[in-house]
ZAVOFI-880754 format. One record per residue (C-alpha): residue in one letter; chain; x, y, z. Coordinates in pm, 1 decimal, padded with zeros to 6 digits. Layout:
{"A", "A", {X, Y, Z}}
...
This chain:
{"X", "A", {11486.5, 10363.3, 11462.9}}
{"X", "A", {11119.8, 10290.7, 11608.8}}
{"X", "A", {10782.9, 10343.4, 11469.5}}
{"X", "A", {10500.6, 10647.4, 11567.0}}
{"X", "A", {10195.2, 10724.8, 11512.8}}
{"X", "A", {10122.6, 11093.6, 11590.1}}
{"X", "A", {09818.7, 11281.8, 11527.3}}
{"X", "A", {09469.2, 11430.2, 11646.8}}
{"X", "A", {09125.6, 11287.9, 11587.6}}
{"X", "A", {08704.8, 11330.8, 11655.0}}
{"X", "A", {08807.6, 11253.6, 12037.4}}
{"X", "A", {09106.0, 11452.9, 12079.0}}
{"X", "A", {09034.2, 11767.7, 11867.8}}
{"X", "A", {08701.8, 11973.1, 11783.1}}
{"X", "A", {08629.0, 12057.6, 11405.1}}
{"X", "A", {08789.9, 12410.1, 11428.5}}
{"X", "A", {09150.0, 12226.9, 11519.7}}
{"X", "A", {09142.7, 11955.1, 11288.3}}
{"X", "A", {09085.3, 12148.2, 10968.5}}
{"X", "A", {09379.3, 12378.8, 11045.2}}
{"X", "A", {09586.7, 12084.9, 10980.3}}
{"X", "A", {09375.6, 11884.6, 10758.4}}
{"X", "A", {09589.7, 11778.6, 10414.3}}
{"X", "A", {09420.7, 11849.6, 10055.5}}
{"X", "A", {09553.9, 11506.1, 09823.2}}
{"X", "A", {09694.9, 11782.7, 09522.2}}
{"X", "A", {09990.7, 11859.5, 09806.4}}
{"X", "A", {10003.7, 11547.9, 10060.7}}
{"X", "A", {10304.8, 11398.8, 09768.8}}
{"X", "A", {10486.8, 11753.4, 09869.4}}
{"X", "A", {10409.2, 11740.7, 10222.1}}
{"X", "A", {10538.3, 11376.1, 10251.3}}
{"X", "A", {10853.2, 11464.2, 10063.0}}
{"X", "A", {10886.5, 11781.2, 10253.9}}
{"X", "A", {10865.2, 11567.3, 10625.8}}
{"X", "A", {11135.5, 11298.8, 10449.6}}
{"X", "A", {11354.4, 11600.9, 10472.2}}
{"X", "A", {11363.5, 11681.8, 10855.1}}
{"X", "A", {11586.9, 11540.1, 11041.9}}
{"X", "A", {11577.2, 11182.0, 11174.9}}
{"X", "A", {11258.3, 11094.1, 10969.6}}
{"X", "A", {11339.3, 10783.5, 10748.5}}
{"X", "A", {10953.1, 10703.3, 10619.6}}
{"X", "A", {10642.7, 10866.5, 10657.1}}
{"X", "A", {10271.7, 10813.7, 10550.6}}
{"X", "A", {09984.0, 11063.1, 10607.0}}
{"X", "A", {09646.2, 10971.6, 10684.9}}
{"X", "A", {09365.1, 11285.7, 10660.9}}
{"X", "A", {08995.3, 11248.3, 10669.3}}
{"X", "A", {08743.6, 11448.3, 10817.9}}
{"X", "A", {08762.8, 11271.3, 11135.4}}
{"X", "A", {09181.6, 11255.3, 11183.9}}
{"X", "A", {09526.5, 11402.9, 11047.2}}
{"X", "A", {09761.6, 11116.7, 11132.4}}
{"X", "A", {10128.1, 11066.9, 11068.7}}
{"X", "A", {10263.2, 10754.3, 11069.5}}
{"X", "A", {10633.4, 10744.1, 11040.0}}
{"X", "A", {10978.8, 10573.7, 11108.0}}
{"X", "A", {11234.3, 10739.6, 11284.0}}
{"X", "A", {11441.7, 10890.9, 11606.1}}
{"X", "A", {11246.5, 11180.1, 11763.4}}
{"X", "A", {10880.7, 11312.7, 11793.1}}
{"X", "A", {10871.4, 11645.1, 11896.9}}
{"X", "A", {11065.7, 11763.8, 11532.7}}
{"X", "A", {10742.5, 11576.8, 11336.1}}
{"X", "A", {10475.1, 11812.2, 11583.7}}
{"X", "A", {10658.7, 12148.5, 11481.5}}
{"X", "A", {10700.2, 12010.6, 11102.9}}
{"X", "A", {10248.7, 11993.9, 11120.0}}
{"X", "A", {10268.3, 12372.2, 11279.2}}
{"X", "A", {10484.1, 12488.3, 11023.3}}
{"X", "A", {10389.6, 12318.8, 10753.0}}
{"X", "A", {10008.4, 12451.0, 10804.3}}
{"X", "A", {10095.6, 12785.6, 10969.4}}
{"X", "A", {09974.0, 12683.1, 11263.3}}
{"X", "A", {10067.1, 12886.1, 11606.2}}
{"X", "A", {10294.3, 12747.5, 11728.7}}
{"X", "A", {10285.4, 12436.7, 12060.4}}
{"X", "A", {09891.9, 12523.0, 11953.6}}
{"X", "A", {09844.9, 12159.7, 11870.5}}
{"X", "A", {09986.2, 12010.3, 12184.7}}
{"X", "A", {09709.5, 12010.0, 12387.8}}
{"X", "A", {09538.2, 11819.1, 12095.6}}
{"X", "A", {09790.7, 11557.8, 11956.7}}
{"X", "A", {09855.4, 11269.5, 12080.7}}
{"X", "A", {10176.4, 11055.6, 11979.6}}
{"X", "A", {10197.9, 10655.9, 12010.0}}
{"X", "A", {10522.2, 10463.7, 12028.1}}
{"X", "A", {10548.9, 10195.4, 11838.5}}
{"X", "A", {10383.1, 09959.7, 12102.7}}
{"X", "A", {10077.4, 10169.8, 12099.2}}
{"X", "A", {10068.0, 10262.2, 11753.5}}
{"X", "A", {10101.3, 09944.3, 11569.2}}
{"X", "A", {09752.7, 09853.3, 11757.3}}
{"X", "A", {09603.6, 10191.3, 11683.8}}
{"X", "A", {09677.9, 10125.4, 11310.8}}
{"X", "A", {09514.8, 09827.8, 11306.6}}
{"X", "A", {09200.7, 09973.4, 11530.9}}
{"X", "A", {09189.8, 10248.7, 11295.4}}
{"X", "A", {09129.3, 10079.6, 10987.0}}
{"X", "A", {08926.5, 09803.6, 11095.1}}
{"X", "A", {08700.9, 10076.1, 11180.6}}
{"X", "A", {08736.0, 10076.9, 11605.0}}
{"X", "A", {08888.3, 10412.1, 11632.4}}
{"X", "A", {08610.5, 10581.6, 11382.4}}
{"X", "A", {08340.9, 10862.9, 11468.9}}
{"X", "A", {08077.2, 10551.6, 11309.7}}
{"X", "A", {08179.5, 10257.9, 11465.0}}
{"X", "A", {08280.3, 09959.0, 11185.3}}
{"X", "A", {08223.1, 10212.7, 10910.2}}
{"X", "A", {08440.3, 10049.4, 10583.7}}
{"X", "A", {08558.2, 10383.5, 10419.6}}
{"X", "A", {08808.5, 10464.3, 10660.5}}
{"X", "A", {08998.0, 10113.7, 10510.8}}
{"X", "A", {08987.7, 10240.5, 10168.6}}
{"X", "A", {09093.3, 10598.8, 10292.2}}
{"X", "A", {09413.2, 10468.4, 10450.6}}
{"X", "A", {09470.2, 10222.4, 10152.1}}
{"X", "A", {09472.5, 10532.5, 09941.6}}
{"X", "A", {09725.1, 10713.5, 10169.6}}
{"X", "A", {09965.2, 10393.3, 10144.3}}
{"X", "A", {09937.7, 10482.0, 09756.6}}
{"X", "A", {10011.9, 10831.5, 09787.4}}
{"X", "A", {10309.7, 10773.4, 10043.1}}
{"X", "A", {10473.1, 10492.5, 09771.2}}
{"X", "A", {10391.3, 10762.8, 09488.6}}
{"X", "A", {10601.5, 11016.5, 09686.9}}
{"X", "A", {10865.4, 10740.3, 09809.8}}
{"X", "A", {10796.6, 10777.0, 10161.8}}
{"X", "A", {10727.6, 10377.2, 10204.5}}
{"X", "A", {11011.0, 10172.7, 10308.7}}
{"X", "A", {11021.6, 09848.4, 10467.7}}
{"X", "A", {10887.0, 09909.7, 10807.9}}
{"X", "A", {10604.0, 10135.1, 10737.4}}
{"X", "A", {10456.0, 09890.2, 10415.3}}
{"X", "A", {10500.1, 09578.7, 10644.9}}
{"X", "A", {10317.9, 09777.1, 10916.1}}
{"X", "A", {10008.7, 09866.2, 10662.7}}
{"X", "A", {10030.5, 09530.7, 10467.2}}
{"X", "A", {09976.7, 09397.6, 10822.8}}
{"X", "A", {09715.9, 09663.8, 10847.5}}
{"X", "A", {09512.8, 09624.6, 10576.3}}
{"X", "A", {09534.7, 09237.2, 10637.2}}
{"X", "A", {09386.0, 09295.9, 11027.4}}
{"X", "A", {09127.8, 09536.5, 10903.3}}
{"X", "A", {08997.2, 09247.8, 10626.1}}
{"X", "A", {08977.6, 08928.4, 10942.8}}
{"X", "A", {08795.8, 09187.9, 11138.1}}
{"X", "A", {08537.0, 09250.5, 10851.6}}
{"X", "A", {08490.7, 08890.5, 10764.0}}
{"X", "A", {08536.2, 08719.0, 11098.0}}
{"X", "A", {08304.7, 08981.6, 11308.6}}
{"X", "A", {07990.0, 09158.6, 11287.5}}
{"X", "A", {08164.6, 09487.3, 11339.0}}
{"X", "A", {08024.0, 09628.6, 11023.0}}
{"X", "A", {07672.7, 09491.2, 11079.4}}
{"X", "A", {07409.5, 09796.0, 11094.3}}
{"X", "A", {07681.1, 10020.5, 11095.3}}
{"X", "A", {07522.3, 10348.9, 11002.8}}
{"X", "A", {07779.5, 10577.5, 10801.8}}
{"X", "A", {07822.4, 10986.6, 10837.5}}
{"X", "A", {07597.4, 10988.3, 10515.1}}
{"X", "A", {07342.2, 10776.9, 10674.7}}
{"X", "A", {07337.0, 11018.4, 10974.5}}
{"X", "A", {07293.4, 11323.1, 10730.3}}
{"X", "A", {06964.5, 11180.4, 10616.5}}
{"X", "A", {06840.1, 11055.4, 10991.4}}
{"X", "A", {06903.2, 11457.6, 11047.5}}
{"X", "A", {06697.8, 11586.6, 10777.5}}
{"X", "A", {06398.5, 11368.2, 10827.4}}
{"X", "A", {06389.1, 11524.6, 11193.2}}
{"X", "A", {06378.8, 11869.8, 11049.8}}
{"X", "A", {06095.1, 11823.8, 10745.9}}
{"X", "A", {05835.6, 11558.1, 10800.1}}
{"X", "A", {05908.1, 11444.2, 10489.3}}
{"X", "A", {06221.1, 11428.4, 10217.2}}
{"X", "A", {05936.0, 11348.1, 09909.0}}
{"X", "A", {05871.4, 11724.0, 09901.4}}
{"X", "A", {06213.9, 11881.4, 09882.8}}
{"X", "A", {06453.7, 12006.7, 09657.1}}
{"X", "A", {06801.0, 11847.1, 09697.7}}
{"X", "A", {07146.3, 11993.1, 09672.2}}
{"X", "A", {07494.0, 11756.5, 09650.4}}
{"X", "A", {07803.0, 11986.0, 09667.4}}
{"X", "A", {08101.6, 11772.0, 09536.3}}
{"X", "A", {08145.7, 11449.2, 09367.4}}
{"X", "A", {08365.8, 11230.2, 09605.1}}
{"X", "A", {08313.1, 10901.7, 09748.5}}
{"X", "A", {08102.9, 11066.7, 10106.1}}
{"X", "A", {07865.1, 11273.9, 09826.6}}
{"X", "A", {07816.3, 10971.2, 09650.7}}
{"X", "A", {07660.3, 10786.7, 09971.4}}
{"X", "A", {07452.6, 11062.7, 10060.3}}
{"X", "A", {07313.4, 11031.2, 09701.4}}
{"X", "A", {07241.9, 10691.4, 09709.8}}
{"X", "A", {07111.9, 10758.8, 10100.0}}
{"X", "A", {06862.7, 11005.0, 09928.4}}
{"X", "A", {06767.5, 10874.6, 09619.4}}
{"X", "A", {06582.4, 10580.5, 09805.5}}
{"X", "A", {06419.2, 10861.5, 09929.3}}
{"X", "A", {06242.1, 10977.7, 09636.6}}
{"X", "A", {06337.1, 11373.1, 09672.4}}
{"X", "A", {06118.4, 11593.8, 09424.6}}
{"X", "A", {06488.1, 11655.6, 09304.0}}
{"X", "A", {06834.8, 11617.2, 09337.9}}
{"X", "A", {07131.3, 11828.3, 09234.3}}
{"X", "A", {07449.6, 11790.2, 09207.4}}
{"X", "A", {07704.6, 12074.7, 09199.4}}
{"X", "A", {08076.5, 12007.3, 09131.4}}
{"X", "A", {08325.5, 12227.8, 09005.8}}
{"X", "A", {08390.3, 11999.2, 08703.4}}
{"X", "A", {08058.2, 11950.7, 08543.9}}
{"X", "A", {08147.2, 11637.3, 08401.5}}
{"X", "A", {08192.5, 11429.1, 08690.5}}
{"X", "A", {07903.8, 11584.5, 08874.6}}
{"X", "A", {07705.2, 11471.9, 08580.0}}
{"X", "A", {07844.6, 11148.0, 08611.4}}
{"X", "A", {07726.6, 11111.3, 08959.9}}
{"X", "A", {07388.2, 11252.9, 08884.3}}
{"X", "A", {07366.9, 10985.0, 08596.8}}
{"X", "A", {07363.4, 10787.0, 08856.5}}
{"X", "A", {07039.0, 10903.5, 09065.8}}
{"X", "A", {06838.2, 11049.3, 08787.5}}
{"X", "A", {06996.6, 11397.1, 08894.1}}
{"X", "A", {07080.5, 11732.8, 08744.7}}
{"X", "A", {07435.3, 11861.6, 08714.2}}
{"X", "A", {07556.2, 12224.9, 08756.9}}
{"X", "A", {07879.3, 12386.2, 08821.6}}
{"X", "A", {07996.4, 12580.7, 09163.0}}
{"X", "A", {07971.8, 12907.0, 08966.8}}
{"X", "A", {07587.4, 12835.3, 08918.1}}
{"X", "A", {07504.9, 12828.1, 09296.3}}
{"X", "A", {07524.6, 13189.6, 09354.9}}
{"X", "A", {07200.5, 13196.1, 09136.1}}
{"X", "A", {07036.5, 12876.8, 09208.0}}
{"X", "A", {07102.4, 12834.4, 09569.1}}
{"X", "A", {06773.6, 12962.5, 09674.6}}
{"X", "A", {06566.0, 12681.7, 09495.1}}
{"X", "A", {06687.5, 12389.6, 09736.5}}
{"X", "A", {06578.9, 12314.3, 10072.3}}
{"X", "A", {06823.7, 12076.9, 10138.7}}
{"X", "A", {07222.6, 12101.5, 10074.1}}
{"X", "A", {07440.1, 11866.8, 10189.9}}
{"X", "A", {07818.3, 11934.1, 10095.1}}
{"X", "A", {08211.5, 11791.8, 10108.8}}
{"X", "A", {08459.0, 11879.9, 09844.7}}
{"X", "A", {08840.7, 11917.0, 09895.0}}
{"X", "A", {08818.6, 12335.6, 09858.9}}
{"X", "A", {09024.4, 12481.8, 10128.0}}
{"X", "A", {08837.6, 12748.5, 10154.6}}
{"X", "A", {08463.3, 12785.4, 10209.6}}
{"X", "A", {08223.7, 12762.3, 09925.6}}
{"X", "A", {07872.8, 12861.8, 10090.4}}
{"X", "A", {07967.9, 13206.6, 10305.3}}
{"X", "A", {07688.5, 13412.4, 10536.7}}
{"X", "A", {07685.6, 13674.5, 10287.6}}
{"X", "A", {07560.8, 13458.0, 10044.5}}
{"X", "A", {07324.4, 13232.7, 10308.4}}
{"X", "A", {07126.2, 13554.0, 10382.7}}
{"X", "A", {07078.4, 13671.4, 10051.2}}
{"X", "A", {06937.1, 13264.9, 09958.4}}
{"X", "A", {06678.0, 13334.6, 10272.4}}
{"X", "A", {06555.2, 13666.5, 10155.8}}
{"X", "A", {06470.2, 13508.0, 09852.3}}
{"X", "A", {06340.0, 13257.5, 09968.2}}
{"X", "A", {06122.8, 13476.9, 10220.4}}
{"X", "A", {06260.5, 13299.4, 10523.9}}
{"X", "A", {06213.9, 12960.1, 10444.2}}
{"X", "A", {06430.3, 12695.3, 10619.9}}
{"X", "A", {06720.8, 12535.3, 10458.2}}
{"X", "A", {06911.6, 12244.6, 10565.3}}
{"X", "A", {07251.1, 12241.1, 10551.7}}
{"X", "A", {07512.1, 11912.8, 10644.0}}
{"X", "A", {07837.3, 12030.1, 10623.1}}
{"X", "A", {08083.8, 11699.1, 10582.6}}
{"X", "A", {08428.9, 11859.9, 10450.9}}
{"X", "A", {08743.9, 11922.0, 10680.1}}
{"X", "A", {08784.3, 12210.6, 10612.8}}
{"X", "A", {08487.1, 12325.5, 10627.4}}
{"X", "A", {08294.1, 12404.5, 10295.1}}
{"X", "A", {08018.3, 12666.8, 10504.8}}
{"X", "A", {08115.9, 12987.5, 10679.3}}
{"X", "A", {08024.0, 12912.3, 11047.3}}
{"X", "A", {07893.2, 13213.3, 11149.5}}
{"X", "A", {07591.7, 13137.5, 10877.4}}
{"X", "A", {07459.6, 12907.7, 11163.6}}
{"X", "A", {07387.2, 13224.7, 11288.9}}
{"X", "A", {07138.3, 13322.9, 11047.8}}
{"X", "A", {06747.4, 13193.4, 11240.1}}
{"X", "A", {06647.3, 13000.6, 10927.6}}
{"X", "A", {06977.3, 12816.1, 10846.2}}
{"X", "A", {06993.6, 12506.8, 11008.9}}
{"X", "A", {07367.5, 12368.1, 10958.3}}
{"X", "A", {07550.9, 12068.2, 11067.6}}
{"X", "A", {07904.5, 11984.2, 11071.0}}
{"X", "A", {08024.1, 11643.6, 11065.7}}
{"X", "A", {08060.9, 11670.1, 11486.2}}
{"X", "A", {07726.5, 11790.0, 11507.7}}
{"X", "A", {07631.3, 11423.4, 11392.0}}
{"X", "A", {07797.7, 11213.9, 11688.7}}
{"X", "A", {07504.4, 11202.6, 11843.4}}
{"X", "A", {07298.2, 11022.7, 11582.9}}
{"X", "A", {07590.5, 10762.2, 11539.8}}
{"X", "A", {07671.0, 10705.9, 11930.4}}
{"X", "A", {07348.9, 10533.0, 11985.5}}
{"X", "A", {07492.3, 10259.4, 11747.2}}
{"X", "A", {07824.8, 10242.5, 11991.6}}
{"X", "A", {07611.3, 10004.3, 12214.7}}
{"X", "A", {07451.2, 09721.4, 11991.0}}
{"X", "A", {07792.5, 09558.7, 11894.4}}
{"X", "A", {08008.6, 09497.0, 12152.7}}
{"X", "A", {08079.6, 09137.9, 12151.1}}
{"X", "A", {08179.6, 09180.8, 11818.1}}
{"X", "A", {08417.2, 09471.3, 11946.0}}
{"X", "A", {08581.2, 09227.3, 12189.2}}
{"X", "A", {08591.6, 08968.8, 11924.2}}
{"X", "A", {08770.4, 09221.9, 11722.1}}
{"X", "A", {09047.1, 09368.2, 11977.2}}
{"X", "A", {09102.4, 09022.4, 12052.1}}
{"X", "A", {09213.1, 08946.6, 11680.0}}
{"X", "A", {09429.8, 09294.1, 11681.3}}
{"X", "A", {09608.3, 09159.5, 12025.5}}
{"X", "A", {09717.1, 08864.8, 11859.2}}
{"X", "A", {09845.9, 09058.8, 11554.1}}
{"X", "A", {09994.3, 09289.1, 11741.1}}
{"X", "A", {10261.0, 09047.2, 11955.4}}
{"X", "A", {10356.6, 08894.3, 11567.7}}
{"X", "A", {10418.1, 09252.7, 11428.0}}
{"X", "A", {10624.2, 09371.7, 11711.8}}
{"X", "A", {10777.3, 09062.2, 11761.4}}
{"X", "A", {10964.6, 09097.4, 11380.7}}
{"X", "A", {10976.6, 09471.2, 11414.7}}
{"X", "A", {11183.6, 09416.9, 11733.1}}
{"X", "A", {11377.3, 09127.0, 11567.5}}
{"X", "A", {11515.0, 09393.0, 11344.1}}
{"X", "A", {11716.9, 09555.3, 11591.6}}
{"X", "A", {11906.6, 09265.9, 11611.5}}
{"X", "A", {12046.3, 09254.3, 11243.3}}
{"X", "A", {12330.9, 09472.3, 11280.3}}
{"X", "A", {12463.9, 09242.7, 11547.0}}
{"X", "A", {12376.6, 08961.6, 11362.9}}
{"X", "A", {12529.8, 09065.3, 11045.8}}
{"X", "A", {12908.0, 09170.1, 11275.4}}
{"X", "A", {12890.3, 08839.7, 11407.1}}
{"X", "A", {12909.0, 08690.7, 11056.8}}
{"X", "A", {13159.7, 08930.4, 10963.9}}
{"X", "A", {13381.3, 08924.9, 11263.0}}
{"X", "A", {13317.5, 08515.1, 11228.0}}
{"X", "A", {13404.5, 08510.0, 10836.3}}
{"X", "A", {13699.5, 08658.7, 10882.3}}
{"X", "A", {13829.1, 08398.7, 11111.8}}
{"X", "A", {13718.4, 08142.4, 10872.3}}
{"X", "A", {13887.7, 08338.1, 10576.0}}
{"X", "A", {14255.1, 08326.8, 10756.3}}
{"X", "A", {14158.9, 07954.8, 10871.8}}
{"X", "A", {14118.0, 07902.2, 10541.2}}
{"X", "A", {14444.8, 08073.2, 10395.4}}
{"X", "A", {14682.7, 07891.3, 10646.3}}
{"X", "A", {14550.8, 07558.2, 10548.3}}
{"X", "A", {14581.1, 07617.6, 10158.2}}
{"X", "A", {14960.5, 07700.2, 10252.3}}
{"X", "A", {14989.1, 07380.7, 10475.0}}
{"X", "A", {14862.6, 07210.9, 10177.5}}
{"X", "A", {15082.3, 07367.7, 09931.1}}
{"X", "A", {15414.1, 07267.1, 10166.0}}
{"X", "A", {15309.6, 06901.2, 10129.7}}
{"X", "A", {15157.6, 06824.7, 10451.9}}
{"X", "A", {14908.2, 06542.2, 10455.2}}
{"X", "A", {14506.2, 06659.1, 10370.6}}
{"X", "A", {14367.5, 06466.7, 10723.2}}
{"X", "A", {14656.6, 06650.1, 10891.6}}
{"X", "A", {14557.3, 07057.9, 10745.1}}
{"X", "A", {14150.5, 06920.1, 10836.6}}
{"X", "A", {14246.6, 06858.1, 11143.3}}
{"X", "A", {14477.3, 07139.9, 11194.7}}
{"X", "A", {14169.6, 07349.7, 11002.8}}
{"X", "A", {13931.6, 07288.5, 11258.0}}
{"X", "A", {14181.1, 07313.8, 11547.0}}
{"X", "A", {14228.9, 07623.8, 11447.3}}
{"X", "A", {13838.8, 07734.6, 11367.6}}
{"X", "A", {13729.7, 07615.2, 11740.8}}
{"X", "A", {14080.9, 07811.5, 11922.7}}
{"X", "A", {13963.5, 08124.9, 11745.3}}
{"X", "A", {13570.0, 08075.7, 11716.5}}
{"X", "A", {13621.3, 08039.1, 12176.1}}
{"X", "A", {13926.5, 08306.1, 12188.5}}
{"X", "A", {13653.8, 08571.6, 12243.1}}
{"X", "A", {13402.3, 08436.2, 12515.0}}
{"X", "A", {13652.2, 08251.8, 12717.1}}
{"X", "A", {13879.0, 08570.3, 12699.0}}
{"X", "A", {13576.0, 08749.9, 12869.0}}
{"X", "A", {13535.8, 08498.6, 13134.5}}
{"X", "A", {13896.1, 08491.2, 13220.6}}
{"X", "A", {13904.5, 08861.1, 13269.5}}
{"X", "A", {13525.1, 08929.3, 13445.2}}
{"X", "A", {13477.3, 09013.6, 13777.0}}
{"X", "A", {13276.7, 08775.1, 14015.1}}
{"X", "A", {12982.5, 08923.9, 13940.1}}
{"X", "A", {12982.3, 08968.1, 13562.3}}
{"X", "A", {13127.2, 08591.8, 13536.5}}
{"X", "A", {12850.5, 08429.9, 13685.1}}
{"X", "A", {12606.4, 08649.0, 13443.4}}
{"X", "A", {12842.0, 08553.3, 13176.1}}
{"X", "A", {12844.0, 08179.6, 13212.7}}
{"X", "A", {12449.3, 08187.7, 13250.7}}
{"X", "A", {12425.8, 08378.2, 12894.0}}
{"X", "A", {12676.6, 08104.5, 12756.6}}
{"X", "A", {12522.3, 07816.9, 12899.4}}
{"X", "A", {12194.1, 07904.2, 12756.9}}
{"X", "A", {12361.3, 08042.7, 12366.0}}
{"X", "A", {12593.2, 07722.5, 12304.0}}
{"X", "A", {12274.1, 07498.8, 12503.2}}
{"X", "A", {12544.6, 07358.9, 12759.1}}
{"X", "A", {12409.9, 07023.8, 12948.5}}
{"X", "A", {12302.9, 07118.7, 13298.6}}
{"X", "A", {12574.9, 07066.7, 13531.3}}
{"X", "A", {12494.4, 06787.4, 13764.2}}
């Protein structure tokens, strides 16, 4: 069976698309488990971020792993088509490798794509979706990713989606110092936007999560205050700033709720970065004149002008992955050969078993030991040839001259002179 990649991305589908499919971790175990289970699928591993939705799996046929996504999300369906794109093997071991050494991202060289797809290699072994192909592929992976980080300035000035967040703001007030900060979630991409801001000196930072005590743990962190989701309804209004990306699947922050904060707050701006997939903010608040909100495609912009300033270390990179890529599918085409490998000892041992048999009775009826060797490996060499020179006896002109070739170059024949 070969190896796929299959999936969408930030240059293949816009934000509405790829959060119709995006995976929340509490059922990606079930998901995997439930994808084991169609037909022709022998390992799978899932790979969802805000940016992609990416399956990676081993086995027969494509099109049944593109209606498994529809159905499994509820999707229309053939709605994705025009969106997902689906690698054989010889285009998708590369794309794994471009992928986590940060090539393939939204912010070129950004590192937490690595640890993203380290944690769906986790996830896939938890729900035992890994076999042999698929954790040689992301050993591999993961191996590529770290000789691209060390060996090339891919990462250097490499300014991350949390970065970009904060570039945004300072366009919109002249100055961070006098506002009132809101963090909703707790995960890794909050965290860096906390950091991000905290060198900015806010007059405050919150941080809403829906467990209080690893929001406070965060805020611990930044010399912030911790509150729950079911305090914003009454505390949205104070911030001027939110930036937000938890795992909810549905949205958190709706236009109901938007124009009530901007009454109170007599119609002064707030600025909104919206990083989840799915999204954690009602769209249509954009709407509203004094909500300014971003989504995490809004930001391409601000990272694209960092596309430019590496590219020798881009071509230093792609020429590591091109090397990589021959060894990998060099062994993961050297496994097709094992069945026939494994026959020909079979068919071979077998030969060597009723060799063996004969001689043990040639033995036992007194004949000399040098005589049953010698009659042994008479016999081993008639049988061991009975095969190939049976074929050439019986091939047309044609197939005998193709035949002899492939024999002269197996046994390594002296050239005929």
């Amino acid at each position: 069976m070969p190896l796929y990649a299959l999936g969408l991305n930030h240059n293949t589908a816009p934000l509405k698309v790829r959060e119709l499919v995006a995976f929340q971790m509490d059922t990606l175990g079930a998901a995997l488990r439930d994808l084991l289970g169609q037909p022709k699928v022998k390992e799978a591993a899932i790979l969802s971020t805000c940016n992609r939705t990416e399956v990676y799996f081993h086995g027969a046929e494509t099109e049944p792993v593109v209606q498994w996504l529809e159905t499994f999300h509820r999707v229309p369906r053939a709605s994705l088509s025009q969106y997902v794109y689906t690698l054989p093997q010889e285009r998708a071991v590369p794309h794994a490798f471009r992928v986590a050494s940060g090539l393939d991202s939204m912010v070129l060289g950004e590192p937490q794509i690595l640890g993203q797809m380290k944690q769906a290699v986790k996830t896939a072994e938890a729900a035992g979706s890994l076999g042999l192909v698929l954790n040689r592929l992301f050993q591999r992976t993961f191996a590529v990713a770290k000789d691209v980080r060390t060996h090339t300035d891919i990462g250097s000035a490499s300014i991350s989606m949390a970065a970009a967040a904060i570039k945004l703001a300072e366009r919109i007030f002249p100055s961070i110092a006098e506002q009132r900060v809101l963090l909703i979630g707790a995960g890794e991409m909050i965290d860096l936007c906390a950091t991000h801001l905290a060198a900015r000196q806010p007059r405050s930072i919150t941080v809403a999560n829906r467990t209080l005590e690893r929001g406070a743990a965060l805020a611990s962190r930044v010399q912030a205050d911790a509150i729950t989701l079911n305090e914003l309804p009454e505390r949205l209004a104070r911030f001027d700033i939110i930036v937000t990306s938890t795992a909810s699947s549905l949205p958190i922050l709706g236009k109901g709720m938007l124009e009530r904060v901007i009454k109170a707050r007599r119609h002064a701006p707030v600025f909104i970065v919206d990083l989840a997939v799915p999204r954690d903010v009602e769209p249509e608040a954009a709407e509203l004149d004094d909500v300014f909100l971003y989504s995490v495609d809004d930001l391409l912009n601000i990272v694209k002008d960092n596309l430019q300033i590496r590219g020798d270390a881009v071509r230093e990179a792609e020429t590591m992955i091109a090397e990589q890529v021959r060894s990998f599918l060099n062994w993961l085409e050297g496994r097709s050969v094992i069945p026939m490998i494994a026959a020909l000892h079979g068919h071979h041992d077998q030969l060597r078993a009723a060799e063996l048999e004969r001689a043990k009775r040639l033995m036992a009826g007194g004949m000399p030991p040098d005589q049953v060797l010698d009659q042994l490996a008479r016999g081993l060499t008639n049988k061991f040839l009975h095969a190939p020179t049976q074929a050439l006896n019986q091939a047309g002109e044609a197939e005998r001259a193709e035949l002899m070739a492939l024999l002269h170059h197996v046994y390594q024949l002296p050239d005929e002179h």
